[in-house]
C-alpha positions in Angstrom: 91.9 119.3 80.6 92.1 115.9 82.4 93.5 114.1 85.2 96.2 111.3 83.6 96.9 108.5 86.0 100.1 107.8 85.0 102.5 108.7 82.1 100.7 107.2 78.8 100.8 107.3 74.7 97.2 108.5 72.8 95.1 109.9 70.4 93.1 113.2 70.9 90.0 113.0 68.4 87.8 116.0 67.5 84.5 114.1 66.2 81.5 116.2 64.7 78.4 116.2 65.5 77.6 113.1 62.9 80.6 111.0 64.1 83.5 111.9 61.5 86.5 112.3 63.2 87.8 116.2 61.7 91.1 115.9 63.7 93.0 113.5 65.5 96.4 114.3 66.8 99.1 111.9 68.8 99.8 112.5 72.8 102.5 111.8 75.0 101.4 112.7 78.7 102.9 112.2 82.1 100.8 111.4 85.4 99.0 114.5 86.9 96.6 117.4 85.4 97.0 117.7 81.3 95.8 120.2 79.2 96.0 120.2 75.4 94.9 123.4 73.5 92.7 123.2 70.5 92.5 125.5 67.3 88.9 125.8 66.7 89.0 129.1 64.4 88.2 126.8 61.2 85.3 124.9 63.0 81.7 125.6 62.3 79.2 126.5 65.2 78.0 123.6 66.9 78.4 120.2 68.8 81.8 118.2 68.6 83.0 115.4 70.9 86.4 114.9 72.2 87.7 111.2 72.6 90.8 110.5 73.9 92.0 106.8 73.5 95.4 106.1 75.2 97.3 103.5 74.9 97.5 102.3 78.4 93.8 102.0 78.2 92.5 105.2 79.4 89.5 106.2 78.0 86.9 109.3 77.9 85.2 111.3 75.7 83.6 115.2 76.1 80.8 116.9 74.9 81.9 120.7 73.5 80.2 123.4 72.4 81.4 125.9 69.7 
């Protein structure tokens, strides 16, 4: 979940804990709170990253723990 300062185009990565991007899905948000739910069944334990890079230059990425 994040805070979107205004209505943008990105991509959601799902990096392991080596640096391979396992998923990577497309995003079209509007300005306010956002929330995007992950399947994580098929994961392995451990530590992922997510990285969102939008296309009006909003950046972050997350530390999560399966």
């Amino acid at each position: 979940q994040w805070n979107a300062l205004q209505p943008t185009t990105g991509e959601l990565r799902v990096l392991d804990s080596m640096g391979r991007i396992i998923q990577s899905t497309q995003h079209q948000v509007g300005s306010g709170v956002q929330q995007i739910l992950l399947q994580t069944s098929t994961w392995s334990e451990g530590l992922y990253t997510l990285q969102w890079i939008g296309q009006d230059g909003s950046n972050w990425s997350k530390p999560i723990m399966k």
